[in-house]
N, C-alpha and C positions, 0 to 999 in steps of 0.2 A: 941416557937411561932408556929411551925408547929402543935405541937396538938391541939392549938388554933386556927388555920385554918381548919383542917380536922374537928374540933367539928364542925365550921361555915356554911364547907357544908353539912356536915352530917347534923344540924338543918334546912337548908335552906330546903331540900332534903324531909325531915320529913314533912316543913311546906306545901310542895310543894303537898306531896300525901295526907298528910290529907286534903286540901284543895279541892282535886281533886276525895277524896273519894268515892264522892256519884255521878259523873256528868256522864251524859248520852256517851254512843258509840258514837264515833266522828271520822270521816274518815274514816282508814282500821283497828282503832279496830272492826267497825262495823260487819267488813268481819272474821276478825280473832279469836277476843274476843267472840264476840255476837252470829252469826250465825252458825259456826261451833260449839260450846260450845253447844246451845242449839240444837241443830244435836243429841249432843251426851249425853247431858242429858235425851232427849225423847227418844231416842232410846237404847242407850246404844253402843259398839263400833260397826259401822258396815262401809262399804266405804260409803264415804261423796257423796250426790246428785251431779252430774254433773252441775247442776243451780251453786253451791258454791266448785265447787271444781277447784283449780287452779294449782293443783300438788304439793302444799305446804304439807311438813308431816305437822301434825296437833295436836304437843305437845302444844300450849299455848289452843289450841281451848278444848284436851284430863284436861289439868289440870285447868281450869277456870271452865269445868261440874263436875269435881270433887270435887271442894272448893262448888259446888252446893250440890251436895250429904251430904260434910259435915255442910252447914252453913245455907243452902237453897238459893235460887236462887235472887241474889240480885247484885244491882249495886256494893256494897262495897264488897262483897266476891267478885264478879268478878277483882276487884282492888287490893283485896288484893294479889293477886298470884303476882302480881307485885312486890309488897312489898319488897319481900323477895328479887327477883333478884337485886331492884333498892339499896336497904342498901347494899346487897354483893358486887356492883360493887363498891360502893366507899370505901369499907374494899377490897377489890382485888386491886384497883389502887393503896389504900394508900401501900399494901405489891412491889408491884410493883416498886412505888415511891420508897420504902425505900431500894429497892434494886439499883436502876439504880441514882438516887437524892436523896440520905440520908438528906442534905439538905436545898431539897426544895420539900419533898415528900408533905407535906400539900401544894403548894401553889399548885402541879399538883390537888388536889380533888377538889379545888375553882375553878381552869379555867375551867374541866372538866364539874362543874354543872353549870356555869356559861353560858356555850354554850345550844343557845335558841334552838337547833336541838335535843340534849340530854336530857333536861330539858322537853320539853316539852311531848315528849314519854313517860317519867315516868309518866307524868300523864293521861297517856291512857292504855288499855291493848294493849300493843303492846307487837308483837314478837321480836322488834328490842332490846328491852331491855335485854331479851333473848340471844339473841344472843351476846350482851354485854360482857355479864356474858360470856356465852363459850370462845369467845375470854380471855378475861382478866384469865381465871384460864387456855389454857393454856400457856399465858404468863408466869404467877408464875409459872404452872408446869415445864417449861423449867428451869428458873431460879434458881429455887428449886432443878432440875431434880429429881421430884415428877410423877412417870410415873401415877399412878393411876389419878389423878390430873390433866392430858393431857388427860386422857379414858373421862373423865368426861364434860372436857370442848370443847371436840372435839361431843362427843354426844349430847349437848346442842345444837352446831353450826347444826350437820347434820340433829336433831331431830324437828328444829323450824321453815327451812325457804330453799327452795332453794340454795340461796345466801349461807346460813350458809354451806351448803354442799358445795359449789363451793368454800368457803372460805377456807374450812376445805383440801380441795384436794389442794389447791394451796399452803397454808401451809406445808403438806404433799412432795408436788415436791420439795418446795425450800431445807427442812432439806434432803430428801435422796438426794440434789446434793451438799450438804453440810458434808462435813463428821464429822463435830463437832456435829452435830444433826443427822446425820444418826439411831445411837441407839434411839432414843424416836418416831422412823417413825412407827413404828408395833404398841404402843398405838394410834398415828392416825388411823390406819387402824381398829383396835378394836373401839375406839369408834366411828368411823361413821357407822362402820356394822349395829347396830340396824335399821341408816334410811335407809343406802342400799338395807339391806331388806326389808324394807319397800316398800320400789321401787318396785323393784321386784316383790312382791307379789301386786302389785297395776297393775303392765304391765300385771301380769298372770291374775288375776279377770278381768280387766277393759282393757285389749290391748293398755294401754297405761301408760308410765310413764313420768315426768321429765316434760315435755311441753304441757300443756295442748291441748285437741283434741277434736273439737267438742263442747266445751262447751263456755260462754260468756266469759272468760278468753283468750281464745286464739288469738283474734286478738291483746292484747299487748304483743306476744312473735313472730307477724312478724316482719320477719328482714330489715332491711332500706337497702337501695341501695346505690351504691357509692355516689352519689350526694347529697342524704340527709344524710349523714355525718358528713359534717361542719356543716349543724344547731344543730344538735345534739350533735356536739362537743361546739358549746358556750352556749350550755342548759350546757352539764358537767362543764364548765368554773364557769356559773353562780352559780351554785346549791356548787361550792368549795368557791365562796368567799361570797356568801348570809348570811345572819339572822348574819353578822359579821366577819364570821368564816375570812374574807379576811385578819384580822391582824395576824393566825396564817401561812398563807402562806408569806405574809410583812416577818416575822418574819424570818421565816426559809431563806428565800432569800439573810436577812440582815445577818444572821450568816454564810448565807454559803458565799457570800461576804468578811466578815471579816474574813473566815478561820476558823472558829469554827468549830470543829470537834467533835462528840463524841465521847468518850473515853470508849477503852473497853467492850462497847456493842453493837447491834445489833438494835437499834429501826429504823433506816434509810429502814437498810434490812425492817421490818416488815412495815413502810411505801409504802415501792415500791412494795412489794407482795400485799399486799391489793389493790392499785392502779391498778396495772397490772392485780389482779382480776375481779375488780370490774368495772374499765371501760368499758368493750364489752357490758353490761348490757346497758350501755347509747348508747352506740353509735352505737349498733347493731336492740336495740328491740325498738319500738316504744313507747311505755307507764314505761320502766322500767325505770323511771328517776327522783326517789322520792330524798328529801334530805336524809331520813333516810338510803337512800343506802350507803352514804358514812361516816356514823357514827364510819368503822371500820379505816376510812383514818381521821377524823379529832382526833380519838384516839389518835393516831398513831403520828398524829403531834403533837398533846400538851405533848403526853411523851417527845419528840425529844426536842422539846423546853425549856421543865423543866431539861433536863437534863443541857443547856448550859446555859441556862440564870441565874444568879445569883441577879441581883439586885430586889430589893423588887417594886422598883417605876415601871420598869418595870413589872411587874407582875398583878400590881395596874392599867395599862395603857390597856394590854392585858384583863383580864377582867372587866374595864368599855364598852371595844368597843365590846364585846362578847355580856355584859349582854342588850345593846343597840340594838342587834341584834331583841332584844323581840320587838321592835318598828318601827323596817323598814316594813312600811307596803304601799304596793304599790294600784296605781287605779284600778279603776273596769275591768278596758279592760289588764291588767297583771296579768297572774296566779298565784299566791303566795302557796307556802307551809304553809297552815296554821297548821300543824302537826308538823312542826317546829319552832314553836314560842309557847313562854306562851300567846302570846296576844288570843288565841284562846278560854281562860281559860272564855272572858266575855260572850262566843254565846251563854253556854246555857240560860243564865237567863234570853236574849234578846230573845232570842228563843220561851222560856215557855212566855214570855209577849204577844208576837204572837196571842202564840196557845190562852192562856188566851182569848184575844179579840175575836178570831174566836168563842171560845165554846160560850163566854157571848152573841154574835150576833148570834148565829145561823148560822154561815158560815158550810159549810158541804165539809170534806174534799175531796169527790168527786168531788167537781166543783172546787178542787184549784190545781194548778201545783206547781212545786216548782223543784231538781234539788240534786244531790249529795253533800252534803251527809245528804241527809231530807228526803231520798226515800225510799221503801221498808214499810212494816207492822210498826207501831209505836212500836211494842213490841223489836223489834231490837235494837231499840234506849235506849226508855225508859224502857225496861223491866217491863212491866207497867199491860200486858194481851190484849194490845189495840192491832184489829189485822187490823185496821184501815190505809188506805197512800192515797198520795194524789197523782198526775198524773206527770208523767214525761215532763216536760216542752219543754223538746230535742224532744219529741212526739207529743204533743197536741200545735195544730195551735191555736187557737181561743181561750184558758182554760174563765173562768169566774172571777175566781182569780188567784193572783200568788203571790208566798210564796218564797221571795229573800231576799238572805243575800249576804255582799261581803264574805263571806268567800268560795261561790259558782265558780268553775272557769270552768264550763261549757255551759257560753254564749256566743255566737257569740256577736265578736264589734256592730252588727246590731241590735239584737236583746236586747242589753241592751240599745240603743239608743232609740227603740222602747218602750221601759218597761218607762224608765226615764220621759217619757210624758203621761202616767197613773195619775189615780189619788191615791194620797194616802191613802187608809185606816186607817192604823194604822203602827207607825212605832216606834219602841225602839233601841236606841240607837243612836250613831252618829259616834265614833270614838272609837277604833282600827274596831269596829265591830257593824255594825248596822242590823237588820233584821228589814224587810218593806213588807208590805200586800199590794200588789196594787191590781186595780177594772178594769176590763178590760174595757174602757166605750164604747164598742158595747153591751155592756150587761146593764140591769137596777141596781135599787141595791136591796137589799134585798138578804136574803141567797137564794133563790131558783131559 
C-alpha cells in the first residue's frame, strides 16, 4: 500500500508541474526566477543591480539562465529547473520515511503534497523548493551518515536564500552541542562556504552584505519594536495554522496529550531548531512573514506525525483538511497568501481575458494602474519581449483605468471601497479568483 501511495503523490506532483508548465511568474518567482535570471542571461555573471538585489545568493536565479543557454529562454525551461528539485523531494522524503516510518513512509509523501503551502510552490520557480531539497538530503545524509550528502544539501540551503543560510547555521549549532552529531558539523561548515564566500566577496565589491543597504529591499529587514511584536506574533500564529496546516499542529497536540512519544529519533529536535530559526524573521522584520517561511516547520511536523500516527482513517482525515486548505480563501480587505494555495493556479487565464479586452479595445497600458504582482515590464511576467507595464496604483491618484484582481493585497480598506463603485469594464472570473478592469468615471470612455 505504501508504494501505492508514494506513486499517488508522485502522479499528483507530476500532474501538478505539467499543468503549471507554461504559466506566467507569479509573486516572488517574479523576483527570483524571472529577473535575476534574465540579469544573468544578458549579461552573464556579474553583481546583480541594486533595483533587484535583496542579499539573496542567486543560485535559482544562476541555474533558471542556464536552462536558458541550454533550451532558450522560455516559460517551460524556466519550470523545468524546478523539476528536478520538486520529484527529488518526494524520493528524499520517501528515503526519509522509510527510515524513521517504515510503515507509513508513503502515507508521509501524500500529506507532504497534499499541503497547499508546498504544493503550490512547485508550481512556481521558487527558491523555497530549493531549499526543500537541501533540507531533506541533509536529513538522509544524517541518517545515512553520508557526509558528502550533508556538503551537498547544506550548499543548497546556503546557496539559495538567506533563510537557507540561517537554516543551515542553526543546524550547524544544534549537532556541535550535540555530541552524537558533532562528527558531521565540518561538512556543515564545508558546504555553506561556497555562499559564505559569496558574502564576502559581495561586502568586498558592494560594502555590503547579508541585509540589504540602500536598495528597494531594505525597508522589509527593519526591525519592529517591542510593541509591535504581538501583532507580529499572531501574523506567525496565523500563517502556522492557514491554507489548513492547523490539523498538523491539532495533531501533534493530540499526541503529545496522549503521551506519544517518538521513538528513537530526533524529528521533534529538527522541529524546534527550525522554529527557533525561523521565528525572529517574523517577529523581528516587518515584511519577512511569507507562508513559504515556514515550509521547513510544517516538514518537520508531518515527519513527527507520520512517525506516530498509525491509523489509515486518520491519515485520510489529515489530508482531506490539508487538501481544503487550496480553498480557504478569504475577502478583499484580508491579505491572503496566494503563493500558498493551488487556487492561484486560475489568475493566469483570468488574467490574459483582461489583457485580451484591453488590446481588442485599445485600452493603452499607460493610462492603466493595477498593483503587485502585475507590475513591472510585461516581459517579467510573461516572457513575452513586451517591455510594456502599467502604473503602480499605490502611486497614481486619479489613473484612467485600473487592472485589479483579489489575488492583489496592496489596497488600502479605503481605497477598495473606492474601486467597488467604478464602473465595470470588463471582468473574468468570480471565484477563488477574479480579475476586473474598472473605468475611473472622472474620466470619459474610450482608450485615450
Amino acid at each position: 500500500m505504501q508504494k501505492t501511495l508514494f506513486l499517488g503523490a508522485m502522479l499528483f506532483q507530476c500532474f501538478v508541474l505539467l499543468f503549471s508548465a507554461d504559466l506566467p511568474f507569479f509573486w516572488d518567482s517574479i523576483q527570483f526566477g524571472s529577473r535575476h535570471a534574465q540579469f544573468y542571461f544578458t549579461h552573464g555573471f556579474h553583481w546583480l543591480p541594486q533595483a533587484m538585489d535583496s542579499g539573496n545568493p542567486p543560485l535559482l536565479g544562476l541555474l533558471v539562465s542556464g536552462s536558458w543557454l541550454l533550451a532558450g529562454r522560455s516559460l517551460i525551461a524556466a519550470h523545468a529547473v524546478i523539476w528536478l528539485f520538486a520529484v527529488s523531494n518526494l524520493a528524499l522524503l520517501a528515503l526519509v520515511g522509510k527510515k524513521l516510518a517504515p510503515a507509513r513512509w508513503g502515507w508521509l509523501t501524500v500529506l507532504w503534497m497534499a499541503n497547499p503551502v508546498y504544493a503550490a510552490q512547485t508550481t512556481l520557480v521558487s527558491p523555497d523548493v530549493v531549499l526543500v531539497t537541501g533540507i531533506l538530503l541533509l536529513w538522509v545524509g544524517r541518517l545515512e551518515s553520508q557526509k558528502w550528502i550533508i556538503a551537498v544539501g547544506t550548499f543548497l540551503l546556503a546557496g539559495v536564500s538567506l533563510r537557507g543560510l540561517v537554516l543551515a547555521g542553526g543546524i550547524g549549532i544544534w549537532w556541535l552541542l550535540d555530541h552524537q552529531h558533532r562528527r558531521f558539523v565540518r561538512w556543515v561548515i564545508w558546504g555553506m562556504l561556497p555562499g559564505l564566500l559569496y558574502h564576502l566577496a559581495h561586502w568586498i565589491a558592494l560594502d555590503w552584505a547579508f541585509l540589504p543597504s540602500g536598495s528597494p529591499w531594505s525597508a522589509g529587514f527593519a526591525t519592529q519594536t517591542l510593541s509591535q511584536m504581538p501583532r507580529y506574533a499572531m501574523i506567525l500564529l496565523w500563517r502556522l495554522i492557514d491554507h489548513g496546516n492547523i490539523i498538523i499542529w491539532l495533531m501533534i497536540g493530540w499526541l503529545w496529550w496522549s503521551g506519544a512519544k517518538p521513538q528513537n529519533t530526533r524529528s521533534a529536535a529538527w522541529l524546534v531548531v527550525f522554529a527557533l530559526t525561523l521565528i525572529p524573521f517574523f517577529l523581528f522584520f516587518s515584511t519577512l512573514n511569507m507562508h513559504r517561511y515556514l515550509l521547513p516547520v510544517f516538514l518537520a511536523g508531518t515527519i513527527l506525525l507520520a512517525e506516530r500516527i498509525e491509523s489509515h482513517r486518520i491519515y485520510t482525515g489529515i489530508m482531506v483538511v490539508l487538501l481544503s486548505g487550496n480553498l480557504w480563501i478569504y475577502p478583499d480587505r484580508i491579505a491572503q497568501g496566494w503563493d500558498a494555495t493551488l487556487a492561484w493556479l486560475v489568475y493566469p487565464q483570468h488574467r490574459e481575458q483582461v489583457l485580451d479586452f484591453m488590446e481588442q479595445n485599445d485600452i493603452d497600458w499607460e493610462n492603466t494602474a493595477s498593483l503587485f504582482p502585475n507590475l513591472g515590464p510585461q516581459d517579467e511576467i510573461d516572457l513575452n519581449g513586451q517591455t510594456r507595464s502599467m502604473k503602480d496604483l499605490g502611486e497614481e491618484i486619479n489613473p484612467r483605468y485600473v487592472f485589479y484582481s483579489n489575488v492583489m493585497n496592496d489596497l488600502s480598506d479605503d481605497r477598495l471601497k473606492e474601486l467597488s463603485a467604478w464602473p465595470v469594464l470588463f471582468q473574468s472570473g468570480e471565484w477563488p479568483v477574479r480579475v476586473i478592469l474598472y473605468q475611473n468615471p472622472q474620466h470619459g470612455q474610450g482608450g485615450e
